[in-house]
TIDRENSE-117325 format. One line per 5 residues: number of its first residue (from 1); for each residue x, y, z of C-alpha. Coordinates in nm, 3 decimals. Layout:
<recs>
NUM = X/Y/Z | ...
</recs>
This chain:
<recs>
1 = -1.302/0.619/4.860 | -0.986/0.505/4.945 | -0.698/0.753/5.064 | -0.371/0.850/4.920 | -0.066/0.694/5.113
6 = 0.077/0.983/5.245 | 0.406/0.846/5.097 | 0.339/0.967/4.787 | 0.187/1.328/4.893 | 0.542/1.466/4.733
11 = 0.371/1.389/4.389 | 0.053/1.603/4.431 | 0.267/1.927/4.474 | 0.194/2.208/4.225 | 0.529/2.297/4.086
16 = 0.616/2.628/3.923 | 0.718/2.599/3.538 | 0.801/2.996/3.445 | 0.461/3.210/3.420 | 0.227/2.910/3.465
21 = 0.200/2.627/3.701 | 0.160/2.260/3.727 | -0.122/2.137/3.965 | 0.140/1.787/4.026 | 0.476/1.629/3.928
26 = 0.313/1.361/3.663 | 0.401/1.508/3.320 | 0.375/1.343/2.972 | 0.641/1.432/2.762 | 0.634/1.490/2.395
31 = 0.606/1.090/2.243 | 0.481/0.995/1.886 | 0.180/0.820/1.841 | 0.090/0.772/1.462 | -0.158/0.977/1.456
36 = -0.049/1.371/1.483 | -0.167/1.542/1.164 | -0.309/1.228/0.990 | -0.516/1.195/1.284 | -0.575/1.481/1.474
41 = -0.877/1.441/1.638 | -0.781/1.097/1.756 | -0.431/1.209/1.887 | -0.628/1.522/2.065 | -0.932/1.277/2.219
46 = -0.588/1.048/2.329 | -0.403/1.360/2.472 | -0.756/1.449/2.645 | -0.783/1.152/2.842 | -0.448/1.150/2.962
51 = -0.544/1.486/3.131 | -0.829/1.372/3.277 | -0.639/1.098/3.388 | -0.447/1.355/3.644 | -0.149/1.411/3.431
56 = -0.043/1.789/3.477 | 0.147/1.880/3.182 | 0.016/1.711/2.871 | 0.238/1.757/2.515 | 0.224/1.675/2.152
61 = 0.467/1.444/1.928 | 0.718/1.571/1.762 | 0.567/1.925/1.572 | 0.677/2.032/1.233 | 0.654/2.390/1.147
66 = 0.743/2.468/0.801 | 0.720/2.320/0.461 | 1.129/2.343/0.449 | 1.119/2.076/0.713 | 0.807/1.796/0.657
71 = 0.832/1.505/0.873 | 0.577/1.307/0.614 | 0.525/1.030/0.588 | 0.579/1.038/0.971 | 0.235/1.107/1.134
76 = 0.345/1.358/1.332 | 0.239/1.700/1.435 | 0.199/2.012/1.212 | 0.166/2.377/1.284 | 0.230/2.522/0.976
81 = -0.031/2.768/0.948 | -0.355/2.919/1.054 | -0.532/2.589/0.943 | -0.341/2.369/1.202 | -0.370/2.623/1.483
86 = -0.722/2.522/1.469 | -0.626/2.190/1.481 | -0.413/2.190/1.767 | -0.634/2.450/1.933 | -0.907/2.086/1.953
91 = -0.605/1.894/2.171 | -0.514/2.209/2.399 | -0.894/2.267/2.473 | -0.932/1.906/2.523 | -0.633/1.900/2.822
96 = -0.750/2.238/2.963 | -1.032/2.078/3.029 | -0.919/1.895/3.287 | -0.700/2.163/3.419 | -0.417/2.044/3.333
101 = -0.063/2.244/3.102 | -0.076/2.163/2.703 | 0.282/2.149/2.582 | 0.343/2.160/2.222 | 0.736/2.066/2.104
106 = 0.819/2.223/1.782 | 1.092/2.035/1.581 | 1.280/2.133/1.285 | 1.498/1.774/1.209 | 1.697/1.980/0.954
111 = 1.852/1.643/0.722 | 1.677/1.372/0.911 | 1.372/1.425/0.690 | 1.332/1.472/0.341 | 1.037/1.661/0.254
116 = 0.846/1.392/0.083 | 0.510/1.597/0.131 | 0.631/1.967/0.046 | 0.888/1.888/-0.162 | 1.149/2.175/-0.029
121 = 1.493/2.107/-0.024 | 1.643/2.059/0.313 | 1.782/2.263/0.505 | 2.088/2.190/0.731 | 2.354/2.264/0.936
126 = 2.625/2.152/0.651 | 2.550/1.965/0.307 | 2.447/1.585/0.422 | 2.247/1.282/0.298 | 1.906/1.298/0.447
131 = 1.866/0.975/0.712 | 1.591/0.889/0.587 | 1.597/0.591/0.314 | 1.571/0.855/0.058 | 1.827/0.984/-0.229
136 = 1.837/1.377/-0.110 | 2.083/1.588/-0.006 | 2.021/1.861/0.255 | 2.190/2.188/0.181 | 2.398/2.381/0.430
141 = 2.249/2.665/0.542 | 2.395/3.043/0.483 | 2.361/3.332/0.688 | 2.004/3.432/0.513 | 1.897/3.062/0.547
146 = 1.979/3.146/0.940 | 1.787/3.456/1.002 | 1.459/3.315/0.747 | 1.513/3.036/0.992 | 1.445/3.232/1.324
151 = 1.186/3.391/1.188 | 0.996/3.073/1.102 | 1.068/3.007/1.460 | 0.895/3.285/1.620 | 0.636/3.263/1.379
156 = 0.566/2.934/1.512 | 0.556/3.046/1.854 | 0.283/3.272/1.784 | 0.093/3.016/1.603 | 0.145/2.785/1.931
161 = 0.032/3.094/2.152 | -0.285/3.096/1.943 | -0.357/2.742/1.938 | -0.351/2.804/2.330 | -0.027/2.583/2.463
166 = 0.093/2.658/2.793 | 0.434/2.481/2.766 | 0.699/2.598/2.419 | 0.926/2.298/2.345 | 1.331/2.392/2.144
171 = 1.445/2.020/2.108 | 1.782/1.975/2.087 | 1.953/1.671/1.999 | 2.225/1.589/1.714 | 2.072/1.416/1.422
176 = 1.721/1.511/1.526 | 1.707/1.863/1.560 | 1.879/2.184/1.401 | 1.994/2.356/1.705 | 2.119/2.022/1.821
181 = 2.295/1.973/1.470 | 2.495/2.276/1.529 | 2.577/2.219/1.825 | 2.735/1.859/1.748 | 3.101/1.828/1.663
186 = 3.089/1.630/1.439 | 2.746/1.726/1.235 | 2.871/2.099/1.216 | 3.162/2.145/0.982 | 3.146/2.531/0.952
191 = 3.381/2.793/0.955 | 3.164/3.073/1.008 | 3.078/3.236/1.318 | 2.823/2.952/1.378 | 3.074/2.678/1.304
196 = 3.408/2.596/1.551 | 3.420/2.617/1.876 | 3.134/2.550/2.170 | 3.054/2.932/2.150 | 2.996/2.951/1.786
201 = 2.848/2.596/1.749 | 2.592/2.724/2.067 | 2.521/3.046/1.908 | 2.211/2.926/1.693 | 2.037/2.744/2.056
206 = 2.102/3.085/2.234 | 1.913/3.273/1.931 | 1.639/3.030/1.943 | 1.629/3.025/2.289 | 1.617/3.424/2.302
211 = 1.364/3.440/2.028 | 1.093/3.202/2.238 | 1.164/3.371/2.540 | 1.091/3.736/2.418 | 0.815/3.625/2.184
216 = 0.610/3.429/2.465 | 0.687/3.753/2.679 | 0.550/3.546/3.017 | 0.210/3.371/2.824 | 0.356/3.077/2.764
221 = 0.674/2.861/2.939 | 1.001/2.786/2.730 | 1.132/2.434/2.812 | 1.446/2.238/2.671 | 1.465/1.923/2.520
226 = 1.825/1.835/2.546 | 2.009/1.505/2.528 | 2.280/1.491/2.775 | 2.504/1.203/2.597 | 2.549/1.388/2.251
231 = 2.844/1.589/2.343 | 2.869/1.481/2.728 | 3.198/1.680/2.788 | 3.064/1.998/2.722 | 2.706/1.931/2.925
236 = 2.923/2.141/3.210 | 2.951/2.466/2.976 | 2.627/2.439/2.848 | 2.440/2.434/3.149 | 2.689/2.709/3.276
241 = 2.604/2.944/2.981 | 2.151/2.847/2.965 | 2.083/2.644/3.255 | 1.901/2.928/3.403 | 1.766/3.051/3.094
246 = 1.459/2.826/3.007 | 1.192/2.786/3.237 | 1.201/2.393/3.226 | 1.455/2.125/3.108 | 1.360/1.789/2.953
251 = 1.609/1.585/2.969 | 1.638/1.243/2.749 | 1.897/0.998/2.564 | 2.029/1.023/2.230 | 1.969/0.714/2.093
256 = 1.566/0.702/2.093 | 1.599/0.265/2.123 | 1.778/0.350/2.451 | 1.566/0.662/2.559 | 1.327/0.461/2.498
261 = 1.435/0.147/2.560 | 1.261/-0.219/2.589 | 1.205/-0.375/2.929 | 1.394/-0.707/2.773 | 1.730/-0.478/2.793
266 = 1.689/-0.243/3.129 | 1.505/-0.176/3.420 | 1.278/0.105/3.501 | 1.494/0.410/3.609 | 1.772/0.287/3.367
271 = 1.865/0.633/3.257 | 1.952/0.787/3.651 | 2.305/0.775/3.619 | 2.332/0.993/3.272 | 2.056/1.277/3.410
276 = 2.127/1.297/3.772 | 2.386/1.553/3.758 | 2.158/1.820/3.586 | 1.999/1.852/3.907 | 2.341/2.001/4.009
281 = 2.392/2.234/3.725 | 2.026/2.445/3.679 | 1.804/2.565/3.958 | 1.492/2.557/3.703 | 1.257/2.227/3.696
286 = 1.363/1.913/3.537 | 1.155/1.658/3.381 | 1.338/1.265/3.248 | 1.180/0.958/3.195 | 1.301/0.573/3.308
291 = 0.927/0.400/3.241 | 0.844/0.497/3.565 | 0.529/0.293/3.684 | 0.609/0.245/4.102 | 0.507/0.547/4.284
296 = 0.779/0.436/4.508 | 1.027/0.461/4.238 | 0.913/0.826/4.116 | 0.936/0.962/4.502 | 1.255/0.851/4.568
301 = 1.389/1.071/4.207 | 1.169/1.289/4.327 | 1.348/1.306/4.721 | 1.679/1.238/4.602 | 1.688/1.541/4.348
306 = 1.701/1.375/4.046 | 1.418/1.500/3.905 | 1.100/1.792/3.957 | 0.862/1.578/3.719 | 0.806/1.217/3.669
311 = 0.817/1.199/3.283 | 0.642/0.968/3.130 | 0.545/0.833/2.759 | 0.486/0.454/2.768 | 0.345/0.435/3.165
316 = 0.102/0.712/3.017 | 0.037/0.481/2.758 | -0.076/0.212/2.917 | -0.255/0.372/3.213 | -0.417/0.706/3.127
321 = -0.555/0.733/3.463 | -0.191/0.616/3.646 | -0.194/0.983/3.826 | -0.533/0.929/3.951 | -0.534/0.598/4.091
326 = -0.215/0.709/4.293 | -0.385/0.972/4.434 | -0.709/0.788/4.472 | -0.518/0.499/4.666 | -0.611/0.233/4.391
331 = -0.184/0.172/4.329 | -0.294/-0.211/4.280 | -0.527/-0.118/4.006 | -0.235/0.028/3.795 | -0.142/-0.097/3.460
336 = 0.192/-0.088/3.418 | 0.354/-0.070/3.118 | 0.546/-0.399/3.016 | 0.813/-0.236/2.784 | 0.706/-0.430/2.463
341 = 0.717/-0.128/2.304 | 0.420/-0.217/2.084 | 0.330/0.163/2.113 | 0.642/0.256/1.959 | 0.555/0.028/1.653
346 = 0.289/0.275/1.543 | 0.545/0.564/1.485 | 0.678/0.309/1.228 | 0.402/0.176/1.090 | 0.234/0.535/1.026
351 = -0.116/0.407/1.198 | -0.280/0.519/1.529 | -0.100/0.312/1.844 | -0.157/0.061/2.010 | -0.134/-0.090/2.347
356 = -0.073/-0.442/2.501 | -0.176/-0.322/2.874 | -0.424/-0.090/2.763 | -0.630/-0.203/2.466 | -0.859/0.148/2.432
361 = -0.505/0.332/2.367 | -0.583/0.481/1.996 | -0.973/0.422/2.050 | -1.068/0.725/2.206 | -1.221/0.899/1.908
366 = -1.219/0.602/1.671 | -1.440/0.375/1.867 | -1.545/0.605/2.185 | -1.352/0.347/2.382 | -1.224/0.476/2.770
371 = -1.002/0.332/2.989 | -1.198/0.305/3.305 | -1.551/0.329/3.192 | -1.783/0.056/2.995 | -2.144/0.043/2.948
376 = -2.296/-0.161/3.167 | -2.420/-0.495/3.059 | -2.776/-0.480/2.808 | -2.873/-0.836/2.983 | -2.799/-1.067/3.220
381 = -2.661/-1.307/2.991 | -2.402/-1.565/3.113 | -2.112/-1.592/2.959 | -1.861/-1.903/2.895 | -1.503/-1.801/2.824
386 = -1.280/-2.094/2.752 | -0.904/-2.005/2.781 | -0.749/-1.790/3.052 | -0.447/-1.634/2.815 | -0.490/-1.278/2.691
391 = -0.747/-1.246/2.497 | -0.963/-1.449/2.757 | -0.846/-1.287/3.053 | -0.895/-0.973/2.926 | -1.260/-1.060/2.766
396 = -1.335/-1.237/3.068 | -1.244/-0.867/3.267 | -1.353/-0.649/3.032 | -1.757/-0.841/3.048 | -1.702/-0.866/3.435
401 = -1.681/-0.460/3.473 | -1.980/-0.446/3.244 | -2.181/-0.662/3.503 | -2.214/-1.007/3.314 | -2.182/-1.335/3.449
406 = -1.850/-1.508/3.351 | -1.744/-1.835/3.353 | -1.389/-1.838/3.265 | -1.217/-2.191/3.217 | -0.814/-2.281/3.165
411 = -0.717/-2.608/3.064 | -0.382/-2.546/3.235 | -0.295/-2.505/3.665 | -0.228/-2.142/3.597 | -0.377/-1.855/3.414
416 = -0.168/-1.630/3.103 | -0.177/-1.852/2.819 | 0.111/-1.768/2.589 | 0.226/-1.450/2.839 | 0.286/-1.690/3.138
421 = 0.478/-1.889/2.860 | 0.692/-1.647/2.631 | 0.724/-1.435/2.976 | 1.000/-1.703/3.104 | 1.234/-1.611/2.783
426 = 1.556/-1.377/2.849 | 1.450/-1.052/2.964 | 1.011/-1.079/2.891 | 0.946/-1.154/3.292 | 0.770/-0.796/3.301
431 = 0.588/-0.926/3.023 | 0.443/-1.119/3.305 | 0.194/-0.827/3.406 | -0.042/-0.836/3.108 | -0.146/-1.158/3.329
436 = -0.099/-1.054/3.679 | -0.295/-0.698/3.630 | -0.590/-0.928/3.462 | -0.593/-1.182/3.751 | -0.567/-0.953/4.036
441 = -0.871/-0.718/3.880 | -1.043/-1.090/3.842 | -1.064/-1.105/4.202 | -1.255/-0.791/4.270 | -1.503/-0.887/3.997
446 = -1.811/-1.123/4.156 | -1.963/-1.157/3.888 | -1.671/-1.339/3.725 | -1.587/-1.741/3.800 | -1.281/-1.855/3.732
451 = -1.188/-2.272/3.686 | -0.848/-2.377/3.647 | -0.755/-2.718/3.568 | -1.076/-2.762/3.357 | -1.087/-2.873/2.989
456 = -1.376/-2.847/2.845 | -1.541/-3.045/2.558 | -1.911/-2.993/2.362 | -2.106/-3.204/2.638 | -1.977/-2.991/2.909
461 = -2.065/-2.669/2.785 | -2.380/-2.835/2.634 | -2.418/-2.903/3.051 | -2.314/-2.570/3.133 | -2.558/-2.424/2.885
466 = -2.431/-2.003/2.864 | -2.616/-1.772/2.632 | -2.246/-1.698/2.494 | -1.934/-1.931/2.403 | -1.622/-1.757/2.349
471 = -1.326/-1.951/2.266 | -1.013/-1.823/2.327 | -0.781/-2.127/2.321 | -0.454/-1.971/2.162 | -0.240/-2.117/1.894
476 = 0.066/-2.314/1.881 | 0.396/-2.316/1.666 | 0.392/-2.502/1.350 | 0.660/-2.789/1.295 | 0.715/-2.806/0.934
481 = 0.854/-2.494/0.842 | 0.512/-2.344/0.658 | 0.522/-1.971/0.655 | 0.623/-1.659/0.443 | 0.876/-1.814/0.291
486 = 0.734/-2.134/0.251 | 0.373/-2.207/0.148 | 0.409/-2.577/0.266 | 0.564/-2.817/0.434 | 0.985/-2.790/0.451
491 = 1.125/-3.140/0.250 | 1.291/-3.341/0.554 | 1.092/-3.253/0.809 | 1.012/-3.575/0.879 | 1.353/-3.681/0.920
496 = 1.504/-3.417/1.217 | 1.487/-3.342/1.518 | 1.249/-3.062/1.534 | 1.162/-2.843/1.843 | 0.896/-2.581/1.818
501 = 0.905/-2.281/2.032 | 0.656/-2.448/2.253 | 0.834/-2.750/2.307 | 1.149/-2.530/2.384 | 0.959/-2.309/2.688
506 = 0.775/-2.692/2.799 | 1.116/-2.830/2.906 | 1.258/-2.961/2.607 | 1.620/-3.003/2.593 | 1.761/-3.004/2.248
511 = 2.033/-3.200/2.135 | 2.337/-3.121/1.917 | 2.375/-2.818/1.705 | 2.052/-2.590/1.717 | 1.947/-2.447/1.394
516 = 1.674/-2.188/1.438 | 1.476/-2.067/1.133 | 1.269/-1.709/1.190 | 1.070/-1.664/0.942 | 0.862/-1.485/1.194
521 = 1.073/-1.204/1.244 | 0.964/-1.053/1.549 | 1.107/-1.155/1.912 | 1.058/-1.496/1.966 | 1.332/-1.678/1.768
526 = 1.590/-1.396/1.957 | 1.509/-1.487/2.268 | 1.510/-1.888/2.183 | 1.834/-1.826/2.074 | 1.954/-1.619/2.359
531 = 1.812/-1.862/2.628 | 1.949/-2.170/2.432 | 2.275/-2.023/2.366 | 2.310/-1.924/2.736 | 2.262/-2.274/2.818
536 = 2.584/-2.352/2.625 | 2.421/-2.496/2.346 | 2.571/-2.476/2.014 | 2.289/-2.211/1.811 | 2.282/-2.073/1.470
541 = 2.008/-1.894/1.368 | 1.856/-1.844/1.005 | 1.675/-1.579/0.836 | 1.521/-1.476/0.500 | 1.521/-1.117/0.608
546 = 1.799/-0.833/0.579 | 1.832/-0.840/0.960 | 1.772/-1.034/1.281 | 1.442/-0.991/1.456 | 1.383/-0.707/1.180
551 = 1.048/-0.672/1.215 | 1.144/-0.564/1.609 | 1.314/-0.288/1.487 | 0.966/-0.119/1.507 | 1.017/-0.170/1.865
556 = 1.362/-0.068/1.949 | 1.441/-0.397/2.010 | 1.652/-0.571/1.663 | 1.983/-0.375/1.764 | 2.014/-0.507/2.090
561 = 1.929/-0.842/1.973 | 2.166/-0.847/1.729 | 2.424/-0.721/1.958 | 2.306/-0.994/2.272 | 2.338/-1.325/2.025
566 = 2.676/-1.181/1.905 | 2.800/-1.152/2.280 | 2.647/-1.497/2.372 | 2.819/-1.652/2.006 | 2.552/-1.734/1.823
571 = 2.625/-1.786/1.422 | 2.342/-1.543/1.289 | 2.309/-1.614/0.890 | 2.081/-1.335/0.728 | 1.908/-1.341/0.368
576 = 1.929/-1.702/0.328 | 1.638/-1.990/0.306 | 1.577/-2.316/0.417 | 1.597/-2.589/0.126 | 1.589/-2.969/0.245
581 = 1.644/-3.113/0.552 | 1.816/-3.401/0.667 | 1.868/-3.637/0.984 | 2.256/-3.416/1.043 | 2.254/-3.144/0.803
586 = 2.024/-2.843/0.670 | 2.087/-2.682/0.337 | 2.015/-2.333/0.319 | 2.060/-2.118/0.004 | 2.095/-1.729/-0.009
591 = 1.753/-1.589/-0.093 | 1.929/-1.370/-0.412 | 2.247/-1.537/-0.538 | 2.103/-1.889/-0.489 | 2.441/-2.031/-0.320
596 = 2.359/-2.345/-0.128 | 2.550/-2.441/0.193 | 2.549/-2.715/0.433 | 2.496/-2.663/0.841 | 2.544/-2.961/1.100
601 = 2.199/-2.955/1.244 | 2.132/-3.200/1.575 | 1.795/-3.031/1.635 | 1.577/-2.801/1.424 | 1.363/-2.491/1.595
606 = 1.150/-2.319/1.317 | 0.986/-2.025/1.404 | 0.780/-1.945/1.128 | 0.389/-1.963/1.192 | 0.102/-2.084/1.451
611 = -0.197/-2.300/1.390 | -0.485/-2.160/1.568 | -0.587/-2.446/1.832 | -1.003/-2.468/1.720 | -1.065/-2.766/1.777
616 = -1.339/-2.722/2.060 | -1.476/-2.418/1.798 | -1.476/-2.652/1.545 | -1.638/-2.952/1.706 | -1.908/-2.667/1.899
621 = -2.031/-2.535/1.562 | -2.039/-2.938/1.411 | -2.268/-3.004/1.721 | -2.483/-2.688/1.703 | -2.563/-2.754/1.320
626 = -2.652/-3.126/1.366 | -2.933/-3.009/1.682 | -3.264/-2.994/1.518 | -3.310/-2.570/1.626 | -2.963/-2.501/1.694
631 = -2.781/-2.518/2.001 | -2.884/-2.227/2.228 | -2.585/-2.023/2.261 | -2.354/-1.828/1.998 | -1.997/-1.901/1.951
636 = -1.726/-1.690/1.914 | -1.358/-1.711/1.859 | -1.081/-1.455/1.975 | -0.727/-1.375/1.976 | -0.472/-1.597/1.855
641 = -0.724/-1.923/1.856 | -0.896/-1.657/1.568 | -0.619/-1.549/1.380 | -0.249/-1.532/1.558 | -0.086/-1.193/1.591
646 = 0.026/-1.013/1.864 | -0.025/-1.044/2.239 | -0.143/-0.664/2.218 | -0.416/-0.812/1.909 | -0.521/-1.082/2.157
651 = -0.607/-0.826/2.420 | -0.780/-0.580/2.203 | -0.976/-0.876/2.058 | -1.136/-0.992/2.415 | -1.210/-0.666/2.473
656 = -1.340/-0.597/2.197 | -1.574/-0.865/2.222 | -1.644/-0.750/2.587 | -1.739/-0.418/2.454 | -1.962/-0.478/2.150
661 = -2.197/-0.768/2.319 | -2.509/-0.665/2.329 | -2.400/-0.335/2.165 | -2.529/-0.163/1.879 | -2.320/-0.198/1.631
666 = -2.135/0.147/1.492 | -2.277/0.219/1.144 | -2.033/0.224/0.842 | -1.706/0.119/0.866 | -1.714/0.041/1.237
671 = -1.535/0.371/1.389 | -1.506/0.687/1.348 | -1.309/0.837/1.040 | -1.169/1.180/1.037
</recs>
């Protein structure tokens, strides 16, 4: 086995966290998931693998802890009672049995949430709106609400002890947490002794933060989640009065789009400059983030005293086993998280995550699936794979690690499909690496032969003759304007000059006033616009929906957006619809009041749908039904030549198909249900 570079020994040292220790410096920090109490044997089997992945401190989501404060219809954790210690009790076993720290962090949001499940009234620091879409107030809390409070707290620590964690989050940040809501300015308008001043509006955190440490009495470690940009002119008095106080500080960004923010708007190790100076102002361990995923990178924060522990949520995301393979020597067999934020999406969307590197993320339980193990191949089979984007790369992998023989074949001079395409838009060059981790792991593979330059029709694969045919061929932008807004073709299409997204990123220059039409909703039309914009062209852009790239608000992303086409000057036109077009002018109409107006239009970009490109499926399956006993291989389509979706789909669909050939199929549904 390869050896570890001795450059990154620094990471392998066991670091001291209070009463317990952690065997490294690789630590996954509380994230979300969609899966917590909805799913809690798939978020424990998840959490499991991460610790058997090397990770030394492993933690929960986000963990609610009493009816008064439900995070529903979040998926989130629960520890309510006797009946979720149990639960939990299944994801600490799972990470101590790998050796490694199970961190829970307990969360009461206070009006963030309103109680949709329980059906208390919220509790908070003064009378507010909940933040949630919902018509509720919260109610300020009295002096009794205060003390029933802390007891609920320490109750909660006892039912944490039980459940066997080694690590006792208090998360404080304004908007998102109650100690954090009294301690904001401007969230805390009380007069009492908890309201005022930094010593009053402190005074809650320093109960808590007593409370924890007396009731885990040395079995369990206290750490603080603090953000150190809510009130950052008294970070200096805080950490004078508790830096020394908790056994481990967490420290993250208010604003979860830029704690967690997408690769299209900042680098790895973004957040140094805000967190540095904590380092300076406790002596206990600190733990950030900055989507670490060079072991370079985490040494040098590491040697430069900016942080104790590389935190992670995203590169632990997409590489379970990133701890391991640095230790192991294998740093070119990392999968490093892009920054799609994809992952983030399931938080929103309330179902078990997902993954664009790492297309077992969420499968654990459901399917069995593992990051670095497969079942070896059931026959020696040969295997065609036509189309080296995503889905094929990743099939084409995924079937060379079982031991088949692969042909893979790519029309194009290059491999990546769609990634090596959308990947040259503002900002999406780390995009780049769902292709180059694919290609490089290609190389190690003998079993696996890859042909660029090489289009293939029926009689060369009739030539070829595999047992299996999987096309993987992609999709391509639509021209007319058909989508979810428009069940066929735009009127005056025929009449403009129209430039698809793919004619855009193949060299396309267009001419006069761009008017872009997302229908999609996601990030391509953004970026068009950004790049085209930046090129001094002359862009509006038009959508049906309330917001710009509003489906990316699942990722973190439609803020920024929003905020980088303002900056650049593009005319951004919400809730309004494409009518006719003509050779100068499009007439759009809002989608409620029905008014119609008139935009100069020189070239037309819709971005509304893709045609799968089939052909080669379709002509395969007309050949195979006119030979006399059927042509002796099965055909297959994947990814976006299939049914287009997501880049993250397209992976999980090659390897899906690279894990169930041959396979017994799972009875019932197809996976596990809890």
């Amino acid at each position: 086995m390869t050896q570890r570079d001795p450059r990154y020994d620094i990471l392998f040292e066991s670091v001291r966290i209070g009463p317990v220790t952690a065997k490294n410096r690789f630590f996954q920090v509380p994230h979300c998931n969609g899966m917590g109490v909805s799913f809690p044997k798939a978020m424990a089997a998840m959490r499991g693998t991460k610790a058997e992945g090397g990770w030394a401190v492993v933690c929960t989501e986000e963990t609610d802890f009493h009816p008064s404060n439900d995070f529903s219809p979040l998926a989130e954790g629960r520890l309510w009672d006797h009946k979720d210690v149990a639960v939990m009790a299944t994801m600490t076993d799972a990470v101590h049995r790998h050796g490694a720290l199970a961190g829970v962090e307990l969360a009461y949001t206070g009006h963030r949430d309103a109680n949709l499940y329980s059906r208390e009234v919220p509790l908070s620091v003064t009378g507010l709106p909940v933040a949630i879409d919902y018509p509720v107030q919260a109610r300020a809390m009295d002096g009794s609400d205060i003390k029933q409070f802390r007891h609920w707290h320490v109750e909660a620590i006892g039912r944490a002890l039980q459940a066997g964690f080694d690590l006792i989050y208090i998360y404080v940040r304004a908007g998102a947490s109650l100690p954090g809501n009294f301690l904001s300015r401007s969230l805390n308008q009380r007069s009492d002794e908890y309201g005022g001043g930094f010593v009053n509006r402190a005074r809650l955190f320093k109960e808590m933060l007593e409370d924890a440490l007396e009731t885990a009495e040395g079995r369990a470690a206290i750490a603080v989640r603090f953000t150190i940009d809510d009130e950052p002119d008294e970070a200096d008095e805080f950490f004078s009065c508790f830096g020394e106080q908790p056994d481990l500080w967490d420290v993250n960004i208010a604003e979860w789009r830029k704690d967690s923010l997408p690769s299209r708007f900042g680098a790895e190790a973004w957040q140094e400059p805000l967190v540095a100076r904590v380092k300076q102002l406790t002596t206990k361990p600190v733990v950030g983030v900055g989507r670490f995923t060079s072991p370079d990178t985490m040494v040098s924060q590491v040697n430069r005293g900016i942080l104790d522990f590389i935190g992670a949520a995203r590169p632990s995301i997409a590489d379970p086993f990133l701890p391991r393979k640095v230790e192991q020597g294998r740093v070119e067999d990392i999968r490093e998280c892009i920054g799609c934020n994809i992952c983030v999406s399931s938080d929103f969307t309330m179902v078990p995550m997902r993954c664009t590197q790492n297309p077992t993320a969420g499968e654990e339980f459901r399917k069995g699936w593992h990051p670095e193990r497969i079942a070896p191949a059931a026959t020696d089979k040969t295997v065609l794979v036509v189309g080296a984007g995503p889905a094929g790369l990743e099939c084409a992998h995924a079937l060379g690690k079982r031991g088949y023989h692969v042909v893979l074949a790519e029309a194009r001079d290059d491999v990546g499909g769609r990634v090596s395409i959308e990947s040259r838009l503002p900002g999406l060059n780390e995009w780049a690496r769902v292709r180059d981790y694919r290609q490089q792991q290609l190389h190690s593979l003998a079993g696996v032969e890859l042909y660029t330059q090489s289009a293939l029709g029926v009689e060369h694969i009739s030539e070829l003759a595999p047992d299996e045919v999987v096309i993987a061929t992609g999709a391509r932008w639509r021209h007319d304007g058909m989508g979810r807004h428009h069940s066929g073709v735009i009127p005056g299409t025929n009449a403009v000059h129209v430039a698809t997204p793919d004619d855009i990123l193949e060299g396309m220059i267009p001419r006069g006033p761009v008017v872009i039409f997302d229908d999609d909703c996601y990030y391509v039309a953004g970026a068009i616009a950004e790049k085209l914009a930046s090129e001094n062209h002359t862009v509006t852009l038009v959508t049906p929906a309330s917001d710009v790239a509003s489906w990316a608000n699942n990722t973190l992303e439609r803020r920024f957006v929003e905020e980088r086409l303002h900056e650049l000057g593009v005319t951004v036109i919400e809730k309004h619809d494409v009518g006719t077009l003509s050779a100068d002018a499009v007439e759009i109409h809002h989608i409620h009041s029905g008014r119609r107006t008139e935009i100069e239009l020189g070239t037309w970009v819709p971005v509304t749908m893709r045609d799968p490109v089939d052909d080669l499926f379709h002509a395969l399956s007309a050949a195979q039904m006119n030979e006399p006993d059927g042509a002796p291989w099965r055909i297959t389509r994947i990814g976006d030549c299939l049914s287009p979706s997501t880049i993250a789909a397209a992976v999980y669909a090659g390897h899906r198909f690279a894990r169930e050939l041959d396979a017994e199929p799972h009875p019932g549904v197809g996976f596990e249900r809890e």
